[in-house]
Wavefront OBJ file of the C-alpha trace (Angstrom):
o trace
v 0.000 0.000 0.000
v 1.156 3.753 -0.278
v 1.772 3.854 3.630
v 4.373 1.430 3.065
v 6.010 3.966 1.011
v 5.885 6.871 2.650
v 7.715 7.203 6.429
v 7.245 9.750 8.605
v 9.986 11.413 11.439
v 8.173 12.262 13.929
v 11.169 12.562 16.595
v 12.512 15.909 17.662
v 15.574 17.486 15.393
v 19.116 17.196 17.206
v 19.970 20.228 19.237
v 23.491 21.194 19.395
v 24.320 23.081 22.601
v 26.472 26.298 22.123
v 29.404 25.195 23.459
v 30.018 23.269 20.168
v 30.314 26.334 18.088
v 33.546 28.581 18.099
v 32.854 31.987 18.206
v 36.560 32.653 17.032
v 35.884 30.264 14.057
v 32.764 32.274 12.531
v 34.992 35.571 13.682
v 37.634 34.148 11.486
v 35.272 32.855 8.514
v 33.223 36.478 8.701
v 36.873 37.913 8.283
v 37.998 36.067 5.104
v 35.023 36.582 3.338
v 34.761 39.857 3.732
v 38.533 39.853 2.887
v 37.688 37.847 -0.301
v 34.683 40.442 -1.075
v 37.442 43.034 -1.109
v 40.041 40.752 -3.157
v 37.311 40.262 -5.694
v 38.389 43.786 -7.460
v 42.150 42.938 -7.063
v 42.004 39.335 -8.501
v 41.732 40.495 -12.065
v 43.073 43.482 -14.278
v 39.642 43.327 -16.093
v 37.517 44.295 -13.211
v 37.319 47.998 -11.785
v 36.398 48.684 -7.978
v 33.589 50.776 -6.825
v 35.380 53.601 -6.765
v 36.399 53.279 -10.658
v 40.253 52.117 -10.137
v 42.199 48.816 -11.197
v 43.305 48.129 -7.657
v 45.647 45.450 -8.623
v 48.187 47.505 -10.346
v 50.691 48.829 -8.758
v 52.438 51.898 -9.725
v 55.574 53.777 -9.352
v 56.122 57.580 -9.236
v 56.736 59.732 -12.380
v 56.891 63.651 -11.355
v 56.202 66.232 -14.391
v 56.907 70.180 -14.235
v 55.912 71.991 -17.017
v 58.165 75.287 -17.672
v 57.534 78.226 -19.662
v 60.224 76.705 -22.429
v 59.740 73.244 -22.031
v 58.674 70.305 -19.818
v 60.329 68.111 -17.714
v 59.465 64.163 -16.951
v 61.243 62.493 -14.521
v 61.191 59.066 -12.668
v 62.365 56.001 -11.228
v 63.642 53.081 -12.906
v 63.012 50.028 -10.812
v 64.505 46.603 -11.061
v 62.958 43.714 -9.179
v 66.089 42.332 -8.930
v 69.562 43.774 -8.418
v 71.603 41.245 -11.044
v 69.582 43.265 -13.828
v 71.152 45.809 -15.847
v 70.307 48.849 -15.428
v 71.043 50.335 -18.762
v 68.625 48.036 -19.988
v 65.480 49.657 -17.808
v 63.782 52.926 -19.802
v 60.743 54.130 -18.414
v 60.664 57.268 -20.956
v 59.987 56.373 -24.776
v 60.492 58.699 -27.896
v 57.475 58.756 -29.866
v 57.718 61.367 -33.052
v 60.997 64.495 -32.338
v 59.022 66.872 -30.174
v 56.240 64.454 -28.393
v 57.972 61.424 -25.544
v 55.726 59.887 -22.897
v 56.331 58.097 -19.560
v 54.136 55.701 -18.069
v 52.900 54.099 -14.955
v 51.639 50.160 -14.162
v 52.174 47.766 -16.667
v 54.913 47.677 -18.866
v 53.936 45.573 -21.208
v 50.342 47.569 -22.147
v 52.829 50.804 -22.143
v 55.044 49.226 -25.000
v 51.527 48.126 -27.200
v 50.302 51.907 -26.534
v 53.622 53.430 -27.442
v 54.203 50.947 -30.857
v 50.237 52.470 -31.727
v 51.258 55.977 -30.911
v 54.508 55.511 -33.425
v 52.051 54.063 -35.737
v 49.624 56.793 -35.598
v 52.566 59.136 -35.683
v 54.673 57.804 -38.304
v 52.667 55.866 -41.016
v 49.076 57.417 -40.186
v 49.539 61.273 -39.426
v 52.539 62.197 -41.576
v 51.839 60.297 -44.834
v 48.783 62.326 -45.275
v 49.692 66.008 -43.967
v 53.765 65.416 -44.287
v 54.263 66.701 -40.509
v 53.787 64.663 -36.951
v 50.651 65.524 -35.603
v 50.259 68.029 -32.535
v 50.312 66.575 -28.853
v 46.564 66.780 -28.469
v 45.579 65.014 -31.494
v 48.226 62.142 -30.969
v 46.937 62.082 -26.867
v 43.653 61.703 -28.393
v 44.079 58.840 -30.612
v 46.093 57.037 -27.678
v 42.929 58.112 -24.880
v 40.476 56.517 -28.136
v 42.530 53.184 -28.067
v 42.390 52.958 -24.077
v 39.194 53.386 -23.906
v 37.845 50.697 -26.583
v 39.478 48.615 -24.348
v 37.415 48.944 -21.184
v 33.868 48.303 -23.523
v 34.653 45.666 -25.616
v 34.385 41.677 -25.182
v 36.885 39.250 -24.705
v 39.547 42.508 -23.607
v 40.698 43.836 -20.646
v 41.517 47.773 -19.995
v 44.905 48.821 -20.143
v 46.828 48.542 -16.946
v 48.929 51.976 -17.427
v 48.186 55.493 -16.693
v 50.271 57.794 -19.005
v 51.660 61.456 -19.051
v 52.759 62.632 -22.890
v 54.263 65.684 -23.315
v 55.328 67.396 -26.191
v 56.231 70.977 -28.210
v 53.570 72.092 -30.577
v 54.855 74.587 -33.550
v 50.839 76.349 -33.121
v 49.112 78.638 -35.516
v 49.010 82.114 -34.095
v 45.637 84.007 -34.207
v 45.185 86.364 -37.147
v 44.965 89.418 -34.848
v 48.212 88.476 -33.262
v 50.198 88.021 -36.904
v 52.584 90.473 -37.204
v 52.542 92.437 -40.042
v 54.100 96.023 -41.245
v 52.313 99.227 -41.598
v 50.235 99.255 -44.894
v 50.720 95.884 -45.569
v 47.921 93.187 -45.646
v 47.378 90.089 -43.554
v 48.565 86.719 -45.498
v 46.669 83.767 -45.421
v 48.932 81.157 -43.046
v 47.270 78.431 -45.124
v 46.746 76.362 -42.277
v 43.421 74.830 -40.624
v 41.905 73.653 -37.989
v 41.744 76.840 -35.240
v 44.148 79.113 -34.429
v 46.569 76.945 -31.626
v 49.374 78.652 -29.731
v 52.421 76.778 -29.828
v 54.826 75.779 -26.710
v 55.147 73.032 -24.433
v 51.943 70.658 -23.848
v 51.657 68.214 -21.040
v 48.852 65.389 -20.960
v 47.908 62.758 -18.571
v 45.772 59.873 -19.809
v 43.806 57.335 -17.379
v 43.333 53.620 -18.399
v 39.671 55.021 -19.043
v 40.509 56.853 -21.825
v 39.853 60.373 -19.961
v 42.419 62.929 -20.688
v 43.391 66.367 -19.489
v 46.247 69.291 -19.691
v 48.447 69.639 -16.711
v 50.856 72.644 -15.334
v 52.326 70.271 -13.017
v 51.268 66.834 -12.072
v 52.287 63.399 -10.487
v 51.333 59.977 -11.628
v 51.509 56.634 -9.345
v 52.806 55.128 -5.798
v 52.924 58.452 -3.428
v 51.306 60.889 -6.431
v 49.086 62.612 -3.752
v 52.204 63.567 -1.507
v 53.707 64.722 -4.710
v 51.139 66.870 -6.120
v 51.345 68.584 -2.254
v 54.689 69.406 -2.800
v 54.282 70.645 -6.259
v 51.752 73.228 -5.882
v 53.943 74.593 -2.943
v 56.613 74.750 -5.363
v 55.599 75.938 -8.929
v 55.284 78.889 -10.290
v 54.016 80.312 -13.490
v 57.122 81.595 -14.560
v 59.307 78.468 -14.355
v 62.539 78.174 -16.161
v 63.517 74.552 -17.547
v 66.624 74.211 -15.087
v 64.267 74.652 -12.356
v 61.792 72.513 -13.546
v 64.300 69.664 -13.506
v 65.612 70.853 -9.735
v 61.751 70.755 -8.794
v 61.029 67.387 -10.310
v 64.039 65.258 -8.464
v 63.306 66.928 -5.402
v 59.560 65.899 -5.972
v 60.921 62.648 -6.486
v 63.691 62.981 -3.500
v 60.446 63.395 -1.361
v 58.994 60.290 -2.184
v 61.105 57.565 -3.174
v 63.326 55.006 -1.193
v 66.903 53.833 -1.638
v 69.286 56.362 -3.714
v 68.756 58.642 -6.493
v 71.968 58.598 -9.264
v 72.171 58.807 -12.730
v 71.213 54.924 -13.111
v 68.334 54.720 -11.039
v 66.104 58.076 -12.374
v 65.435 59.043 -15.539
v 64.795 62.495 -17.025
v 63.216 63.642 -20.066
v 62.814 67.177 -20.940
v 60.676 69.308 -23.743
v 62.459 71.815 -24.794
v 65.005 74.201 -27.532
v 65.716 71.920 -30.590
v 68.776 70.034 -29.813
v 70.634 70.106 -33.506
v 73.364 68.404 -32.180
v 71.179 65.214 -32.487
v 70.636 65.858 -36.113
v 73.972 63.877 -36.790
v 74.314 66.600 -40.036
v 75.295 69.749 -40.741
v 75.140 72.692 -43.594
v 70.976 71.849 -44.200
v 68.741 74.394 -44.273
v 65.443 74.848 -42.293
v 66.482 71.961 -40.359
v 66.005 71.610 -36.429
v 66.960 69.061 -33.701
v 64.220 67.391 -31.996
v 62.563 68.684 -29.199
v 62.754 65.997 -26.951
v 65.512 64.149 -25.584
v 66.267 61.896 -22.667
v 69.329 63.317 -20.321
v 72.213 61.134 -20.292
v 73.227 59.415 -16.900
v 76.227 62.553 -16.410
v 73.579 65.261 -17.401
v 71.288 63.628 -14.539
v 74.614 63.519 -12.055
v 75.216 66.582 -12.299
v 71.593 68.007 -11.494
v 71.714 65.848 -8.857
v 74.875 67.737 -7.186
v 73.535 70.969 -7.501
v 69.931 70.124 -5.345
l 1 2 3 4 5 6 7 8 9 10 11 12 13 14 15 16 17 18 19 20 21 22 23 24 25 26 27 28 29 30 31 32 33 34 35 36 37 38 39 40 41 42 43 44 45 46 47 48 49 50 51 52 53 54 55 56 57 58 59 60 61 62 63 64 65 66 67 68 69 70 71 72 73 74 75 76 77 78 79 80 81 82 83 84 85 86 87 88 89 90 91 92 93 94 95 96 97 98 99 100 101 102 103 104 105 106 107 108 109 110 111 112 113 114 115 116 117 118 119 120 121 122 123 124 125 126 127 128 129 130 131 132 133 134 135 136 137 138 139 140 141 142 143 144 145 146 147 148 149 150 151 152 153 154 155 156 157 158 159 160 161 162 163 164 165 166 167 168 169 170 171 172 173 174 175 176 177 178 179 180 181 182 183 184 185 186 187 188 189 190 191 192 193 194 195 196 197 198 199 200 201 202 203 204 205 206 207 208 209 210 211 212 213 214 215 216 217 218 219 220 221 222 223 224 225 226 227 228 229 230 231 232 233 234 235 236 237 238 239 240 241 242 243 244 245 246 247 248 249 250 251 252 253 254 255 256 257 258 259 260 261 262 263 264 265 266 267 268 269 270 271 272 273 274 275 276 277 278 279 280 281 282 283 284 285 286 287 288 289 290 291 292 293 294 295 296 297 298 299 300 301 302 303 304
């Protein structure tokens, strides 16, 4: 029959007394989970906290002064291990004459953005308009490519927050071309607005979001650095004490000691022809940007 089939408990469930349950155990277990709630936004690059960030990287300092004749980018080189070389390390990367950039976080995203910066630069911009395009438009097309990457499927954003800085030649406003008495204004033949030129400083987010800068700070320590920049520039910054500012910016921050192999200094500034490697041309002009050699940082850093 169907009452064979069916049982019924009617005895009373087993009742543990309190003593069996360590309070220190569910302490412990409420601990780690909360811990793992918090490690859930550090596990992977492709996840962002709450607050918008990619917790997991971690990032190294990179102070930036901009003068009124150039701009300055300076940081550390790190090794993880001592037995590396240190020649080897470069933090700083040339991308057209006038424009470099430094980065912060991953080093491998930084060398994919800087090969599609040279691309855009090299192949894209100057093959059609036979000149490297201004900072903003190449910081642009660099913010457009990191920030693809945080939308699309089957990618993860770029682990690197950048600072690109460059010289733009500008395109003066007709009421500020100079011209002699009786004499009428020339066309420049140039479009696209009328852009000052001078030195242009940029700091892109792994978002894509970008924005100009007088004098900024990028990674580990970045809000102790910014402090100590605003106490220290001015509007009317020379180059030479731009680069005194920045390695005592970094001097402020950073552990261990600071020599010519362990920071590195890039600077925006008066064409340097003696990197043109020829002489006697016409019209032509050293790049812009240039890294400092080991010496050139020595000595800066005997005169702080």
């Amino acid at each position: 029959t169907a009452s064979h089939l069916v049982s019924f408990d009617h005895s009373q469930p087993t009742s543990h007394s309190p003593r069996h349950l360590d309070p220190i155990n569910h302490i412990s277990t409420a601990q780690f989970n909360s811990q793992a709630m918090a490690d859930r936004y550090s596990f992977s690059l492709t996840t962002f906290s709450p607050s918008g960030k990619l917790v997991q990287i971690e990032y190294a300092l990179n102070a930036v002064n901009q003068a009124t004749n150039g701009i300055v980018l300076a940081t550390e080189k790190k090794s993880s291990s001592p037995l590396a070389d240190p020649s080897s390390l470069s933090k700083i990367s040339l991308v057209t004459p006038n424009i470099g950039m430094v980065y912060s976080g991953m080093g491998p995203d930084y060398r994919i953005l800087v090969d599609k910066a040279r691309k855009v630069s090299h192949t894209g911009y100057k093959r059609i308009y036979n000149e490297y395009p201004p900072t903003r438009i190449l910081v642009q097309d660099v913010a457009r490519v990191m920030q693809e990457a945080t939308q699309s499927g089957g990618v993860r954003p770029y682990g690197v927050s950048l600072l690109i800085a460059g010289w733009d030649e500008g395109i003066l406003p007709e009421d500020e071309i100079e011209t002699k008495e009786g004499e009428e204004k020339k066309p420049t033949g140039k479009t696209g607005g009328t852009l000052k030129g001078g030195p242009m400083l940029y700091q892109v987010d792994p978002s894509g979001s970008y924005f100009p800068w007088k004098a900024t700070a990028i990674g580990k320590s970045a809000t102790s650095a910014k402090t100590f920049l605003e106490k220290r520039y001015t509007e009317g910054l020379e180059l030479e004490d731009a680069v005194h500012i920045a390695l005592l910016t970094l001097k402020e921050t950073i552990e261990g000691e600071m020599n010519g192999e362990t920071i590195e200094i890039g600077i925006v500034g008066p064409p340097a022809d003696h990197l043109l490697g020829i002489e006697g041309v016409e019209g032509a002009t050293g790049p812009r940007f240039r890294k400092l050699s080991p010496q050139e940082i020595e000595d800066y850093l005997t005169n702080l």
